[in-house]
C-alpha positions as CSV (number, residue, x, y, z in Angstrom):
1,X,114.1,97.2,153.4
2,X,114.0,95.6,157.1
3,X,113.0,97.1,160.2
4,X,113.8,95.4,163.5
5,X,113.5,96.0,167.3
6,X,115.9,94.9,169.4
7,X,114.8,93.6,173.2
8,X,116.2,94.9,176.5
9,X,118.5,91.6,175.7
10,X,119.6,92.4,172.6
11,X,117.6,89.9,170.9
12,X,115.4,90.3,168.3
13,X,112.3,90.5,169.1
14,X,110.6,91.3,165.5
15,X,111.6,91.9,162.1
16,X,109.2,94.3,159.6
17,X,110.2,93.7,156.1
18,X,108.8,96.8,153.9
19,X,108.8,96.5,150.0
20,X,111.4,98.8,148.6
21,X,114.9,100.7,150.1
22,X,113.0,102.6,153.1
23,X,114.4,106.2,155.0
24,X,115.0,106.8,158.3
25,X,112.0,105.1,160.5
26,X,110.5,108.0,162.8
27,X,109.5,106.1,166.5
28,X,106.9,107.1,168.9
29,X,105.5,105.9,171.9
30,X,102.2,105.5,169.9
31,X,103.8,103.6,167.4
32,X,106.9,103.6,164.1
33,X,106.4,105.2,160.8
34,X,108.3,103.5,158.0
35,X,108.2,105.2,155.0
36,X,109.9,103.7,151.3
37,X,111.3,106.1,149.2
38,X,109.0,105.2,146.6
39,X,106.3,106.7,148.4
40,X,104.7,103.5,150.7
41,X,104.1,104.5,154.5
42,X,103.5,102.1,156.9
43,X,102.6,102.5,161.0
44,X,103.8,99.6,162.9
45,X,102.9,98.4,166.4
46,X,105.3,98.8,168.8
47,X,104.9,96.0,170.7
48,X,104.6,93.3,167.5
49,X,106.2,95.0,164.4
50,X,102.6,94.3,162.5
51,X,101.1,96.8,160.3
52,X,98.3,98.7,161.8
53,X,97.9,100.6,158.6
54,X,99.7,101.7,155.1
55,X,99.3,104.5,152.9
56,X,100.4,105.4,149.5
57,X,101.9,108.9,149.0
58,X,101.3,110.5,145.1
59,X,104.9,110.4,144.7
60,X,108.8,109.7,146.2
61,X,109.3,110.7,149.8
62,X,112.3,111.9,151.1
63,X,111.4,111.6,155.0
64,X,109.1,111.5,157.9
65,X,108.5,112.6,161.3
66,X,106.3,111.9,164.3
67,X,104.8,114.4,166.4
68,X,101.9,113.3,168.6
69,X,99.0,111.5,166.0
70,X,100.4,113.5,163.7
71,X,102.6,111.7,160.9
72,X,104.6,114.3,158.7
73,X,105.7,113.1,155.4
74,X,108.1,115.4,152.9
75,X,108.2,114.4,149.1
76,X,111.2,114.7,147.0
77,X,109.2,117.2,144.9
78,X,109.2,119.7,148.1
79,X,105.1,119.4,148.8
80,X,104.7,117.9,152.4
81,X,101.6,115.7,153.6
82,X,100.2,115.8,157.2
83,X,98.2,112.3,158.6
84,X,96.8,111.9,161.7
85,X,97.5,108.4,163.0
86,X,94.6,107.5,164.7
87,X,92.5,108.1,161.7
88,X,93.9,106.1,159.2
């Protein structure tokens, strides 16, 4: 899938292309979790759309949320994982 910001403008100003079909991406002001539904979570940069780091979930996801560092992740088998931004 394809994640892109648009500018005040309405340009674009950067396009994230993630491997896989990806869910809903979850924004914060610290930064944009993409997650695939095959289990691949990414945390963008704001500002440039670049990875800033990518993690590999044991299984499918079925979404994710932003709260703070924290990054919430829910698999399609009903377990849940909890990351902390900053430390990955």
């Amino acid at each position: 899938g394809r994640l892109r910001r648009l500018a005040p403008d309405g340009r674009v100003a950067w396009t994230a292309t993630l491997e896989g079909p990806s869910l809903p991406p979850a924004i914060s002001p610290r930064g944009i979790c993409a997650a695939t539904k095959s289990g691949t979570v990414y945390w963008l940069s704001r500002d440039t759309g670049k990875v800033v780091w990518k993690y590999r979930a044991a299984g499918s996801l079925s979404a994710c949320a932003v709260f703070g560092d924290r990054v919430f992740l829910s698999a399609s088998d009903g377990s849940a994982v909890l990351l902390d931004s900053a430390d990955q």
